[in-house]
C-alpha positions as CSV (number, residue, x, y, z in Angstrom):
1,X,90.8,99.8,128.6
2,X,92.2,99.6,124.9
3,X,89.3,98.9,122.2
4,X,90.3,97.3,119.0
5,X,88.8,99.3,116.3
6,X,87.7,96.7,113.0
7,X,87.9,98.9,110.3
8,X,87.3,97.4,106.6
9,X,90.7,95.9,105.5
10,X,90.4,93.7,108.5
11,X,87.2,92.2,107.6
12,X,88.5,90.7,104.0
13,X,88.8,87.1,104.8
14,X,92.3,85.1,104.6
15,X,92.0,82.1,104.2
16,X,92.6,78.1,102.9
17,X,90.4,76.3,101.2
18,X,90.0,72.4,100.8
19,X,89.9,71.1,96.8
20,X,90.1,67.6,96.2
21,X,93.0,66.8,92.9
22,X,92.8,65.0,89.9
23,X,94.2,62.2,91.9
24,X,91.4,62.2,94.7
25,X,94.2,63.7,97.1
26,X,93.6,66.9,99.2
27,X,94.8,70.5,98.1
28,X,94.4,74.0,100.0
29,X,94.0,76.8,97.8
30,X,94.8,79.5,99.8
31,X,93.6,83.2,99.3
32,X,94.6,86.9,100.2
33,X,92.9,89.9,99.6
34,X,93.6,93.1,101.0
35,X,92.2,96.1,100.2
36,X,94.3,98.0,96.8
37,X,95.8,95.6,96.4
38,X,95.6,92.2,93.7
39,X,94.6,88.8,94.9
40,X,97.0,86.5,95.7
41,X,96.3,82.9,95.9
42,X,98.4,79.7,96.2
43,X,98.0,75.6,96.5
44,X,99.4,73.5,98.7
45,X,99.0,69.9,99.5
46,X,99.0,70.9,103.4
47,X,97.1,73.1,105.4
48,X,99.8,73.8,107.6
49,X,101.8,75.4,104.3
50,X,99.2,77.4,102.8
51,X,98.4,79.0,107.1
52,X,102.0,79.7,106.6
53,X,101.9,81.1,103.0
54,X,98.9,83.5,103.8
55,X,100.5,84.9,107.4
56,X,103.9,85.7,105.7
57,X,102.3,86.5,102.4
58,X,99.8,89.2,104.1
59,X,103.0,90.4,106.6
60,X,105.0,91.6,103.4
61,X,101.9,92.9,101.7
62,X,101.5,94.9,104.2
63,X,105.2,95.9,104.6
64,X,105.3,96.9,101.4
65,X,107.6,93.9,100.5
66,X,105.8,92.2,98.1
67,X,105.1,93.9,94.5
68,X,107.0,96.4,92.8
69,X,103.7,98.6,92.9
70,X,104.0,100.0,96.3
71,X,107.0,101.5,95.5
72,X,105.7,103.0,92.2
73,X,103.0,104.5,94.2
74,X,105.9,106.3,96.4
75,X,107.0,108.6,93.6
76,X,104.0,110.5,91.3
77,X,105.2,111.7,88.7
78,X,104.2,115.4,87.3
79,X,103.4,116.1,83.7
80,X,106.2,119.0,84.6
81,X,108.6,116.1,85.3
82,X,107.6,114.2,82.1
83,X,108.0,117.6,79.7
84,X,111.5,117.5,81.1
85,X,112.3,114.0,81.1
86,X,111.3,114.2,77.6
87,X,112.9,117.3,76.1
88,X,116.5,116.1,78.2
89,X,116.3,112.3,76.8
90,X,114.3,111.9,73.8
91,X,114.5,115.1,72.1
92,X,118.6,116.0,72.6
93,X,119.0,111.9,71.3
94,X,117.1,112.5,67.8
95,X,118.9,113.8,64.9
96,X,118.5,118.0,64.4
97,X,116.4,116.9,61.0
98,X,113.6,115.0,62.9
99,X,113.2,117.8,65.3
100,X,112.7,120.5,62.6
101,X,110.5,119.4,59.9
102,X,109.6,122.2,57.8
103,X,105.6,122.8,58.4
104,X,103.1,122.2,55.9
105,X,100.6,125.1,54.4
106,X,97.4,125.0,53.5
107,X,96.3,126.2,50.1
């Protein structure tokens, strides 16, 4: 017999939330939060819009779809990597005069 283990990210509660409008009419602020990552929330003037908002919402969260972040937290980057990056792009671009500067003494 399978158990289903809860673990933390599943207690973090997704969900709508009624708000009346300037106009006395009904809106559903909706709500995602999932563990590393940033709140998302949305309005809608129908409940059945923000359910649908906050299952595909949380789908491609969790896929990886949704922010630019998830694949910036793919690649680290070393301070090697940045020495090199730097010395092959910045330093060849600059002029020989900016790169030698003759040092000052102290007298």
């Amino acid at each position: 017999m399978a158990r289903h283990i809860i673990t933390k990210a599943d207690c973090y509660l997704n969900r709508a939330k009624e708000r009346t409008a300037k106009d006395d009419t009904p809106r559903y602020t909706a709500k995602i939060r999932l563990k590393g990552y940033p709140t998302q929330t949305a309005t809608f003037k129908r409940l059945t819009d923000a359910r649908k908002w906050i299952a595909s919402t949380e789908s491609a969260i969790r896929e990886g779809r949704r922010f630019k972040t998830a694949e910036a937290k793919r690649h680290t980057v070393t301070v090697a990597e940045l020495i090199d990056h730097y010395i092959k792009d910045v330093l060849l671009s600059k002029p020989k005069q900016a790169i030698q500067r003759p040092m000052k003494t102290c007298t």
